[in-house]
Every structure is written in C-alpha cells, then in structure tokens.
Backbone as JSON, one array per atom type, in Angstrom:
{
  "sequence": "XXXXXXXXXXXXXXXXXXXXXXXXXXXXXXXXXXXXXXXXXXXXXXXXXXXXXXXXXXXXXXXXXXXXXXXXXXXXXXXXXXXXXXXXXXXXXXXXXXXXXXXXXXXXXXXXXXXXXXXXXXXXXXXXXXXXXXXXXXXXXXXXXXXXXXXXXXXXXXXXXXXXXXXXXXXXXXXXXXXXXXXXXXXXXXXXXXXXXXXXXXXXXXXXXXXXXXXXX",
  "N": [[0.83, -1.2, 0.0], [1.94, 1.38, 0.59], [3.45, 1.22, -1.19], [2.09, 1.54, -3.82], [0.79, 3.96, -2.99], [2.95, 5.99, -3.18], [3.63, 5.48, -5.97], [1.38, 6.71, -6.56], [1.13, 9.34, -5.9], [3.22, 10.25, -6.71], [3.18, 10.37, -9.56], [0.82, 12.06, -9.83], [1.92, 14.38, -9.25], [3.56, 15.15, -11.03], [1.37, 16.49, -13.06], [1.64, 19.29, -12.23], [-0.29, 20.75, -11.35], [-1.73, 22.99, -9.11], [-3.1, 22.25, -6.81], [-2.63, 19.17, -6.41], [-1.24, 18.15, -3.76], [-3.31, 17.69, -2.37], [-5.26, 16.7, -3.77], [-4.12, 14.18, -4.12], [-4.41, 13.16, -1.66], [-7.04, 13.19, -0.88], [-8.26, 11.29, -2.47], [-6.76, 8.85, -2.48], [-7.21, 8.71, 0.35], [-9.69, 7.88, -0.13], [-9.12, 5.34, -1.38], [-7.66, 3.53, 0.5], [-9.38, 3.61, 2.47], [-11.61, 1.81, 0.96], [-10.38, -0.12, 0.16], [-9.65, -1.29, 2.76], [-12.12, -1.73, 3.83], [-13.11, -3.41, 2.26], [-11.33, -5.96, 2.86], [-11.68, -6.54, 5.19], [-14.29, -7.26, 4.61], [-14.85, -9.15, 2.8], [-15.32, -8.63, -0.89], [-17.46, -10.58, -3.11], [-16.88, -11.59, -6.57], [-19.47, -12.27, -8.83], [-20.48, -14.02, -11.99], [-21.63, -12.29, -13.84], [-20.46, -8.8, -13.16], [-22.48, -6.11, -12.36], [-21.28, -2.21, -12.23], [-21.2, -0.95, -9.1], [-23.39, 0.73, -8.01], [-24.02, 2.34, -5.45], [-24.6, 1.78, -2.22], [-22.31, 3.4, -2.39], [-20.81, 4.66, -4.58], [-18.75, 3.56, -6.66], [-17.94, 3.72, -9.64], [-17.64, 6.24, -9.92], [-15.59, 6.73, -8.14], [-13.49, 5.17, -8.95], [-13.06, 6.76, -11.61], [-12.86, 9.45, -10.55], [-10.11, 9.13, -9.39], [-8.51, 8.58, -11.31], [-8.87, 10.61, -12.79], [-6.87, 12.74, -12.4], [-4.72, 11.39, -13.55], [-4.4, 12.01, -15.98], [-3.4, 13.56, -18.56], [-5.43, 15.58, -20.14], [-5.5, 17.92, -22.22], [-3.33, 17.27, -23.73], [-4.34, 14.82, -25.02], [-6.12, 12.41, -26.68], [-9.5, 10.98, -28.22], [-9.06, 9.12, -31.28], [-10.56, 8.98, -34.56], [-13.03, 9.59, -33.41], [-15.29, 9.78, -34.52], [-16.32, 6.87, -34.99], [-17.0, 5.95, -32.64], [-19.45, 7.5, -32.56], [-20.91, 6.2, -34.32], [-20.85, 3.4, -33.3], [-22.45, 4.0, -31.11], [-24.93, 4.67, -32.33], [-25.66, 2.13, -33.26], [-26.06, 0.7, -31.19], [-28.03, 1.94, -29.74], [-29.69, 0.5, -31.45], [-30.21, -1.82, -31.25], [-28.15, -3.46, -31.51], [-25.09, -5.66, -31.18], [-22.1, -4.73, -29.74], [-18.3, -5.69, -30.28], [-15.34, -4.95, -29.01], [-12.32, -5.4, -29.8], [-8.69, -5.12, -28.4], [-5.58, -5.13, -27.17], [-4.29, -4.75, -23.78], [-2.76, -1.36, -22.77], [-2.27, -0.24, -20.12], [-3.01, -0.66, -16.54], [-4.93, 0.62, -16.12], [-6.65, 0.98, -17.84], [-9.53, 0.45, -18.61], [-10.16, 2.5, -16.99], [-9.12, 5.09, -18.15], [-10.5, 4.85, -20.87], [-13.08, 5.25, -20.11], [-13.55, 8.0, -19.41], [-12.24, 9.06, -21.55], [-14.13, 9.01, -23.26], [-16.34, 10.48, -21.76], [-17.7, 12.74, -22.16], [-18.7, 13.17, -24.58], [-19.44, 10.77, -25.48], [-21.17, 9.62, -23.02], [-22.77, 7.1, -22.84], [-21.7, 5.12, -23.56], [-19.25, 5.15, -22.08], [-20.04, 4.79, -19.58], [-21.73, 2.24, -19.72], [-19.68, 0.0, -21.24], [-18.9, -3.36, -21.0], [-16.04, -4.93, -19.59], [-14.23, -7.98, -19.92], [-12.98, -9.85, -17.77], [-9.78, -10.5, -16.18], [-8.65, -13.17, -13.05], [-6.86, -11.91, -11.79], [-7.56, -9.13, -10.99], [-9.84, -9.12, -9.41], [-9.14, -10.6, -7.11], [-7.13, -9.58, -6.08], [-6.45, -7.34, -3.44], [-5.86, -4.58, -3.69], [-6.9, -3.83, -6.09], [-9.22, -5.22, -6.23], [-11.59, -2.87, -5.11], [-11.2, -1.27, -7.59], [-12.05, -2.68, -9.79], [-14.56, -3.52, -8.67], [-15.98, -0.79, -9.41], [-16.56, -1.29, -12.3], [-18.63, -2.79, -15.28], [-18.56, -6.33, -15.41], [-17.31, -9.21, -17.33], [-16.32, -11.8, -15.55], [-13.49, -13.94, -15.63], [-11.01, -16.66, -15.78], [-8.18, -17.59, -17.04], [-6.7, -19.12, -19.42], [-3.73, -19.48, -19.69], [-3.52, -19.63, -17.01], [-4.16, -21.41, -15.72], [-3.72, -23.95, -14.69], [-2.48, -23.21, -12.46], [-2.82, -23.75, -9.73], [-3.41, -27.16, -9.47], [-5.78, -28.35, -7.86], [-7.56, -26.57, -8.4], [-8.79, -26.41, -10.71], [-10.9, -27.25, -11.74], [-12.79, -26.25, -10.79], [-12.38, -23.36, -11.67], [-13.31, -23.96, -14.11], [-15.59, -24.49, -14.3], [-16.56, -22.03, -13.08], [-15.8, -20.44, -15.92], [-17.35, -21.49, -17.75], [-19.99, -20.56, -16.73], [-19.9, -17.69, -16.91], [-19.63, -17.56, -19.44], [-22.08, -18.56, -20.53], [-23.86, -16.04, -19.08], [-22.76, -14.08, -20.37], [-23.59, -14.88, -23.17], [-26.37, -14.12, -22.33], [-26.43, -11.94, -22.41], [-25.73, -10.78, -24.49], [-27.86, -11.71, -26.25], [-30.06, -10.42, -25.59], [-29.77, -7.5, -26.62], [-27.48, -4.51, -27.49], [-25.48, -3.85, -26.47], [-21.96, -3.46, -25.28], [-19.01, -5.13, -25.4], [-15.67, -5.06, -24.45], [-12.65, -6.72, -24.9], [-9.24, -7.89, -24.03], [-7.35, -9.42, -26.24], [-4.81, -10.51, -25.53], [-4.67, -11.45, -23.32], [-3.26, -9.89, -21.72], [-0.42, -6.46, -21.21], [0.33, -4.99, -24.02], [4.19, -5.11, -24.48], [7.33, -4.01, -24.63], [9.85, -5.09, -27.22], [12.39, -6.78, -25.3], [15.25, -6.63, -26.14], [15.32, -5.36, -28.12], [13.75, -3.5, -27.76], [11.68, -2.38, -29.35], [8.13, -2.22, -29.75], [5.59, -4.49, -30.2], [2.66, -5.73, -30.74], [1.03, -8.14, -28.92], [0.41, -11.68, -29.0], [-2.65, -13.12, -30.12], [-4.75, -15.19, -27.72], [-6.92, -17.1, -27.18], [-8.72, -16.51, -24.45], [-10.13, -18.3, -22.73]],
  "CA": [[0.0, 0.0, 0.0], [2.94, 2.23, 0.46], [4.31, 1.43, -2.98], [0.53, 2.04, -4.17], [0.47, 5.81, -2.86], [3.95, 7.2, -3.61], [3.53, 5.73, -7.33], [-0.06, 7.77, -6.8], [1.92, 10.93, -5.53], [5.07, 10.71, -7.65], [2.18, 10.4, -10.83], [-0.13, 13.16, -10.16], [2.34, 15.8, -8.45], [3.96, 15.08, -12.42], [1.06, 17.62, -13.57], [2.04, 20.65, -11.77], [-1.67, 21.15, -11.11], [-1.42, 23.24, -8.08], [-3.4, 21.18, -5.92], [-1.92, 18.11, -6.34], [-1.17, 17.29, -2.58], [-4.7, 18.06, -1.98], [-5.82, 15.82, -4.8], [-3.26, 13.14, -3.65], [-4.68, 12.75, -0.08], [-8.28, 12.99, -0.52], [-8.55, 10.72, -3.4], [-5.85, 8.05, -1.36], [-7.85, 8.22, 1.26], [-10.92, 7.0, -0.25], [-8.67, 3.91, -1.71], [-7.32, 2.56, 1.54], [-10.75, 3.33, 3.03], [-12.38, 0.77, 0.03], [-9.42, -1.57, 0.64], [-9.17, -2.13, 4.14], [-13.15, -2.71, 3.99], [-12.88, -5.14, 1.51], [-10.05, -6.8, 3.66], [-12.62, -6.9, 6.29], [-15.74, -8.3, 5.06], [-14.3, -9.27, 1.31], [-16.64, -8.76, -1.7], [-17.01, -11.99, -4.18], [-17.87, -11.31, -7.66], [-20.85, -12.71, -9.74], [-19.39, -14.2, -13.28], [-21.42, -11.24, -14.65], [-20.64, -7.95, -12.57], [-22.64, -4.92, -12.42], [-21.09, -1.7, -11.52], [-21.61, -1.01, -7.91], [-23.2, 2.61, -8.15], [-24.85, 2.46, -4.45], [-24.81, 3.45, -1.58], [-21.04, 3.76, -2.42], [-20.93, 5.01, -5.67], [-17.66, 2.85, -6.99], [-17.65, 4.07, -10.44], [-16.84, 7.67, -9.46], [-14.27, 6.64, -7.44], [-12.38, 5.34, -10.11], [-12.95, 7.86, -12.35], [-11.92, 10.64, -9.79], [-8.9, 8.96, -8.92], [-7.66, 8.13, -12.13], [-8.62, 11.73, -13.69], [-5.34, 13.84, -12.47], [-3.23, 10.99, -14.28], [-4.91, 12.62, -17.36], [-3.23, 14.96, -19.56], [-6.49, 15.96, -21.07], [-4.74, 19.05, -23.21], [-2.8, 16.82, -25.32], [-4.99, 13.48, -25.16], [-7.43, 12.35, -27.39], [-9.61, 9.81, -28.86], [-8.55, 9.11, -32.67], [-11.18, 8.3, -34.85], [-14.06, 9.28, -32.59], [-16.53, 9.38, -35.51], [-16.17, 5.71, -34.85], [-17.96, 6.12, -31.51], [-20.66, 7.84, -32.82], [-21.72, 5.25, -34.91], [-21.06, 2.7, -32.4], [-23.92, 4.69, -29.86], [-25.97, 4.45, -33.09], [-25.97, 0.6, -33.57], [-26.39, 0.26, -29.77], [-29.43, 2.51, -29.77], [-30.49, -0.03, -32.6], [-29.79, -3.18, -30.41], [-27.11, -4.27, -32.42], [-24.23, -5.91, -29.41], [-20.39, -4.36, -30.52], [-17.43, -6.21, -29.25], [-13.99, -4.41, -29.27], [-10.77, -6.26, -28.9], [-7.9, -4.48, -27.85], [-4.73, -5.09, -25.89], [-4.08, -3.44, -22.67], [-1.44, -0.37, -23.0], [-1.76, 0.29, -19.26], [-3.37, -1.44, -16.0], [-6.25, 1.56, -15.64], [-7.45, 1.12, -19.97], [-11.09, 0.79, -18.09], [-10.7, 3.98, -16.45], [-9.22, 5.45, -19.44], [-11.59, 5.17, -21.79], [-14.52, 5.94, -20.02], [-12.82, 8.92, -19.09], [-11.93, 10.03, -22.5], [-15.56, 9.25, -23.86], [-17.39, 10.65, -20.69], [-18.33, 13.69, -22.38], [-18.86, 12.53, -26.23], [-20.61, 9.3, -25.58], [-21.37, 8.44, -21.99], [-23.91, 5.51, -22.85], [-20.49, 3.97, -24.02], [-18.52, 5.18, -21.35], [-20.75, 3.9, -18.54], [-22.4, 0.74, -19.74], [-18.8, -0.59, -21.43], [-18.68, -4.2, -20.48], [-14.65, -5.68, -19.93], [-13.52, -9.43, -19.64], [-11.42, -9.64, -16.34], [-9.38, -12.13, -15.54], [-9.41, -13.41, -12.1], [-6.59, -10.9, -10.71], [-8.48, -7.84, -10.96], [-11.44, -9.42, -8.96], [-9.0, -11.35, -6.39], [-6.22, -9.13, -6.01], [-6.86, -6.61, -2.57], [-5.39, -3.77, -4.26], [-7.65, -4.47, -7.28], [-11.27, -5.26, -6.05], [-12.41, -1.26, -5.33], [-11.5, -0.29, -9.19], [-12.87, -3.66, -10.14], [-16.27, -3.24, -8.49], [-16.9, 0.22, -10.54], [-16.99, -1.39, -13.73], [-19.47, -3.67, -15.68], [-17.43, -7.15, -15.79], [-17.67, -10.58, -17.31], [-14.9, -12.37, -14.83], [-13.26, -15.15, -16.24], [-9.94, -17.61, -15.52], [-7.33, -17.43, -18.06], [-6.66, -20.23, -19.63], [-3.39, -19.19, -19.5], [-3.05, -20.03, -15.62], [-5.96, -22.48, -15.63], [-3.35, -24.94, -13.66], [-1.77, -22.54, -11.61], [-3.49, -24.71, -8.67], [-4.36, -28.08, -9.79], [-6.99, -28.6, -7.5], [-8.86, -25.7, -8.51], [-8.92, -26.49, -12.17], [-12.68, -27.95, -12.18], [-13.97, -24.83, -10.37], [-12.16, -22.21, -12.65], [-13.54, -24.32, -15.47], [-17.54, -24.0, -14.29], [-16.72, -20.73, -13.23], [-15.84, -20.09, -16.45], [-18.55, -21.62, -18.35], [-21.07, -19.69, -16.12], [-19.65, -16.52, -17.63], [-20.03, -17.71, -21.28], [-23.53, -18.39, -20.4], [-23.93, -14.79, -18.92], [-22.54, -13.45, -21.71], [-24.5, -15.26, -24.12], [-27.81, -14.03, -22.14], [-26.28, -10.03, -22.13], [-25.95, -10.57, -26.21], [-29.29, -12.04, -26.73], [-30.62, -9.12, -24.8], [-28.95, -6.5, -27.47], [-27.16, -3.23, -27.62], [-24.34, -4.18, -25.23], [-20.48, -3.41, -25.44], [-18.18, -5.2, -24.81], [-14.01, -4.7, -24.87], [-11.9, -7.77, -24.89], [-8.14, -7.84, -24.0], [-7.09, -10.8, -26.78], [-3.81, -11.51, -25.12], [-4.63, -11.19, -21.95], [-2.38, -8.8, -20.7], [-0.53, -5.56, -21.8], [1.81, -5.14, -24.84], [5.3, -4.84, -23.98], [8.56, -3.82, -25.45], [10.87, -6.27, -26.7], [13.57, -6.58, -24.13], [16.11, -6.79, -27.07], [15.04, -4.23, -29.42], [13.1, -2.3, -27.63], [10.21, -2.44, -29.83], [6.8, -2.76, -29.64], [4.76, -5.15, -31.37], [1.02, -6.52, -30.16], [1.12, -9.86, -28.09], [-0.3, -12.51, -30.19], [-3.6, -13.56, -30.02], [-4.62, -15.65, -26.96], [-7.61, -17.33, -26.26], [-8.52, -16.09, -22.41], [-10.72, -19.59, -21.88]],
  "C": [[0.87, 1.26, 0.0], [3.52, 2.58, -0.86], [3.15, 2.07, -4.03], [0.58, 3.7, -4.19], [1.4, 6.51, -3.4], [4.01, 6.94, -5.22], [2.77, 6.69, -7.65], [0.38, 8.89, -7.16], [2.63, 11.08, -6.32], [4.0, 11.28, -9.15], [1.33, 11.92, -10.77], [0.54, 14.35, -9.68], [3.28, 15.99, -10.25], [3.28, 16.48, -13.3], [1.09, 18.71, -13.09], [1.06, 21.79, -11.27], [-1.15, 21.37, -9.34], [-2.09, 22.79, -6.41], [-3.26, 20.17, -6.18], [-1.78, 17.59, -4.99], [-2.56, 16.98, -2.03], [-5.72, 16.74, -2.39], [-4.92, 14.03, -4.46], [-4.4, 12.28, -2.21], [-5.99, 12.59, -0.11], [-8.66, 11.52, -1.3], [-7.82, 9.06, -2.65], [-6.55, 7.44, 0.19], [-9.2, 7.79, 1.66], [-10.33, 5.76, -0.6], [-8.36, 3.13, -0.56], [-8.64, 2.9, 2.58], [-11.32, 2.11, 2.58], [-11.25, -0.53, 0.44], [-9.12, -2.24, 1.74], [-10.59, -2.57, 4.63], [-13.47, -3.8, 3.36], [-12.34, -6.53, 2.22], [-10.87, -7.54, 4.74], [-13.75, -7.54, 5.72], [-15.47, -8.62, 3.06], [-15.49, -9.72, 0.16], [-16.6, -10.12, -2.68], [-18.16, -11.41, -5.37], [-18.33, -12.5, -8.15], [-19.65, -13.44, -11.23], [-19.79, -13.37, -13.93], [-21.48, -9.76, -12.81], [-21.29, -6.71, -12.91], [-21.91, -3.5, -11.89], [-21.78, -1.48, -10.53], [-21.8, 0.61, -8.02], [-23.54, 2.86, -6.49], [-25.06, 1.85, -3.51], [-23.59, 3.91, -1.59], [-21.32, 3.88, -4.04], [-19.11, 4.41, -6.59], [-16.85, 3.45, -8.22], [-17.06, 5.51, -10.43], [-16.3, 7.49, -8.8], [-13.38, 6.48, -8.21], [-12.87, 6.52, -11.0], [-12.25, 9.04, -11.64], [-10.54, 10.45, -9.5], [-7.93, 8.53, -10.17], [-7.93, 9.79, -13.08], [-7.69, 12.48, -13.63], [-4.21, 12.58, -13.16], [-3.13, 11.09, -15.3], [-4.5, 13.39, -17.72], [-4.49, 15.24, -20.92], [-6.17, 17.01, -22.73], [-4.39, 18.23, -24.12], [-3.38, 15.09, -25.71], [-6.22, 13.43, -25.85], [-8.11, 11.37, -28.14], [-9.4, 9.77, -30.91], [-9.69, 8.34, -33.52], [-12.78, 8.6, -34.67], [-15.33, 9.26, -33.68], [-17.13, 7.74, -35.15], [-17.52, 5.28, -33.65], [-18.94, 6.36, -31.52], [-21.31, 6.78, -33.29], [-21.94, 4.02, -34.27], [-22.46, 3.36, -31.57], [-25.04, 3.99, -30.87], [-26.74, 3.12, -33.12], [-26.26, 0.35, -31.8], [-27.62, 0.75, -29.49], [-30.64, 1.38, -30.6], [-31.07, -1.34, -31.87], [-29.04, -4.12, -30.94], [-26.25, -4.46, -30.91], [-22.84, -5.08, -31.08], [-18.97, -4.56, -29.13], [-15.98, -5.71, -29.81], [-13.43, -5.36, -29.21], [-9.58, -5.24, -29.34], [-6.91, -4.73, -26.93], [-4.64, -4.32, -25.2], [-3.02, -2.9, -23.28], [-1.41, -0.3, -21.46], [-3.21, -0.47, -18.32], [-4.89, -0.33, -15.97], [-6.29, 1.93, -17.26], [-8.91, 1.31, -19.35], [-11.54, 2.0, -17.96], [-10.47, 5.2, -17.89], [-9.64, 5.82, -20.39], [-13.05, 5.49, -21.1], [-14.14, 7.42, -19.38], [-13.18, 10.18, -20.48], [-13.3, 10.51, -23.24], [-16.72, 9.79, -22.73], [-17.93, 11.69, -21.39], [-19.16, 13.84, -23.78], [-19.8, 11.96, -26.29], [-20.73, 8.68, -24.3], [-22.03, 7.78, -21.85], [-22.19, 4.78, -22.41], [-19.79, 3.83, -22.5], [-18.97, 4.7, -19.95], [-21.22, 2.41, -18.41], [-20.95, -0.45, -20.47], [-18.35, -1.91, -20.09], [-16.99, -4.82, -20.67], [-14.94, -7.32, -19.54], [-12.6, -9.69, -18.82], [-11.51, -10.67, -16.45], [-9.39, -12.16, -13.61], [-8.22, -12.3, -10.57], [-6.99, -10.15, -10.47], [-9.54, -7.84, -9.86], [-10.78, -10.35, -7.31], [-7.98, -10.63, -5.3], [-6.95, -7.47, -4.78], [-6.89, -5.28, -2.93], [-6.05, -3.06, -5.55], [-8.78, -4.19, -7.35], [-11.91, -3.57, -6.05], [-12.43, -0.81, -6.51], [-12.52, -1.42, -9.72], [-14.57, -3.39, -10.33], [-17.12, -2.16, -9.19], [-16.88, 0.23, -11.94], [-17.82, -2.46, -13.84], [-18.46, -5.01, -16.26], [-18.15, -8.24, -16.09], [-16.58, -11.48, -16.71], [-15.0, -13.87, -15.21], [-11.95, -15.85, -16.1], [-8.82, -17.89, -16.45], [-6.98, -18.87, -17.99], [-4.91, -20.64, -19.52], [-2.57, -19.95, -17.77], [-4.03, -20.69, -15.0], [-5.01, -23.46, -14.59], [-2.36, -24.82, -12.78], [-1.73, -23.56, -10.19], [-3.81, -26.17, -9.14], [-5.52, -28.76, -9.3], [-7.97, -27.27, -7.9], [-9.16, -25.69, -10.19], [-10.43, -26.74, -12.04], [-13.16, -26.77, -11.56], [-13.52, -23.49, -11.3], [-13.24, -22.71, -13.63], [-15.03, -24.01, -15.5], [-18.06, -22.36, -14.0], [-16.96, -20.08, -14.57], [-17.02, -20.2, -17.48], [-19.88, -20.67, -17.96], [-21.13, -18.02, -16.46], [-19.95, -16.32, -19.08], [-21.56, -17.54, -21.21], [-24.13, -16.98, -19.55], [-23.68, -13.79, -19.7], [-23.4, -13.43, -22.69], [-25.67, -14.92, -23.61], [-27.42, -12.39, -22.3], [-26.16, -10.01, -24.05], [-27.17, -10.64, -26.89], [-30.21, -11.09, -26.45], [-30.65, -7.96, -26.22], [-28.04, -4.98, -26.55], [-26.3, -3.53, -26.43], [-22.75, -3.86, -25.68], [-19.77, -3.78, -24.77], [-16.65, -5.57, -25.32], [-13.68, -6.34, -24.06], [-10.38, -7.64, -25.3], [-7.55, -9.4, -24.82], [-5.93, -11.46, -25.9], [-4.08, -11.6, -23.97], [-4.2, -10.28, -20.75], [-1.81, -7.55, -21.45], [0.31, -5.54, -22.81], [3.0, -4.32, -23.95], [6.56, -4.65, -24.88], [9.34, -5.06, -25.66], [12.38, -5.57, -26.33], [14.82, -6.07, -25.07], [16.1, -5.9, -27.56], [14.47, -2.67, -28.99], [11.98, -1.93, -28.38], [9.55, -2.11, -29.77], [5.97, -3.41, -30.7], [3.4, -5.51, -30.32], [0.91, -7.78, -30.0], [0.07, -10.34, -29.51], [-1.5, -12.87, -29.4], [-3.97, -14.76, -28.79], [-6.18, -15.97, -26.6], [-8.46, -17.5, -24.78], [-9.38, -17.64, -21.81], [-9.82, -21.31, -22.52]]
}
C-alpha cells in the first residue's frame, strides 16, 4: 500500500496542477478506506458484474482517482466518428465487441474517461472481460467493483493450482452463459483484452509489437 500511494503521488504531483497534494490525499484516502473494507468483510464477484453505483458510488471513485493521471490538453480519442456510430448501432440493439490489448493497467478507467463527455452511454455501460486478478487481487477489487465485468480464468493459468482447475472451469462456463444471455438481450459493449495482458517492449530491441492472439478460456 505504500508502494501504491507514492507511485499515486510521484504520478499526479507530475502535472504541476497546483493542488496536487490536496488531490493526492483525498482521493488516497478514499482507496485505503475501500481496501481495508474489503479486507474486512471481502466482496465476491458474480461471473457477470454490475457496476456497484450504491450506496457507495464505486464508479466515481475510479474515475476521480484516475482523472489527475490525465493529460487531457494533449490526449485524445482518434477516430471518434467511430464512436458515434457505435452509440448508433447500440441505440439499434445491435451488441459491438472491441478487442484491444491493454497499454496500461487503468485502460477501463481510461476510456470511459476520455468518452465521458462525447458518448457516456459507451462510457458507462462498457462491459470488460477480467481475468481473475483484478477481482481477487486486494489492491484491485475497489476499481474492479466500478466497472461492468464478465470475470473469467485465463486459460493461461488455468493450472496454476491443480486442485482448482474444475472450479475455474464452471466458473468459467457460467460466464459464457452470462454473456451469451447479455448478447441475446442486445445493444451491449463489450471490450476484450485478446492476449490477456498488456503489450510490452521487446527486451532486445526495444520495440513494440502486439502480443499474439490468446484465447482467455
């Protein structure tokens, strides 16, 4: 939790925004509020999650706490026509499923961030595909809980445990079939991380290329 805050601090005292300590401490001290009640009476997600708007309002937590790591000025979505027409087909009850590798562990907050003002259908009702750190991980669960999730077991680290292989595996099925009832429904979005995780440089080169393709079940 220590390493948690001064990344926080070192990150947002970066924009020179003159409240910054201000913005540090209040925001900090709603996270280890959410985390040390978790710790205490620990939440268990659903295989489909709703955001948690109430009587804690979850989703504006992340969002507030991830907006000073925003350089809004020179950030922007590319494309956004794109978006529009997405709203359109969702209005229609058409479903639209992104895929996208992560660039960075807060992409959730991110984009509903960038589209909050454009298109917040999108930016609110945007369903992700977590895997099972996000949802397990102490540090984790409070951003977790303020988004709309389908939580699922990477196939990946399916025999991390070998006794828990048969319960990832129904877990996971129970998500497909949650899925498959939020499609049949319509007008749903949802973003899918193909590799699972975020692209990375190669070590060697220095690079970047886009992880390969990865089945998450």
């Amino acid at each position: 939790m220590k390493e948690l805050y001064q990344n926080y601090r070192n990150a947002v005292f970066q924009s020179g925004d003159p409240s910054a300590a201000e913005t540090v401490m209040s925001n900090m001290a709603v996270a280890f509020d959410r985390i040390l009640l978790d710790v205490e009476d620990p939440f268990v997600f659903e295989p489909y999650h709703k955001a948690l708007r109430e009587p804690f309002d979850y989703h504006m937590f992340v969002q507030n706490y991830i907006r000073p790591l925003i350089d809004f000025r020179n950030s922007y979505i590319g494309n956004l026509s794109f978006f529009y027409e997405i709203e359109e087909k969702l209005k229609q009850g058409h479903n639209v499923v992104l895929i996208s590798n992560h660039q960075t562990e807060a992409d959730p907050a991110i984009i509903a961030l960038l589209l909050e003002k454009t298109n917040p259908r999108i930016s609110e009702n945007m369903i992700y595909v977590a895997g099972d750190r996000v949802i397990t991980d102490p540090l984790c669960k409070p951003f977790s809980m303020g988004r709309n999730l389908i939580c699922v077991y990477s196939k990946r680290h399916m025999y991390d445990v070998p006794e828990h292989v048969e319960m990832k595996r129904k877990a996971n099925t129970r998500s497909l079939k949650e899925m498959a009832l939020l499609l049949r429904d319509g007008s749903k979005i949802v973003w899918i991380a193909p590799s699972g995780g975020r692209d990375r440089p190669d070590p060697l080169t220095e690079e970047w290329y886009p992880v390969s393709f990865s089945s998450p079940l």
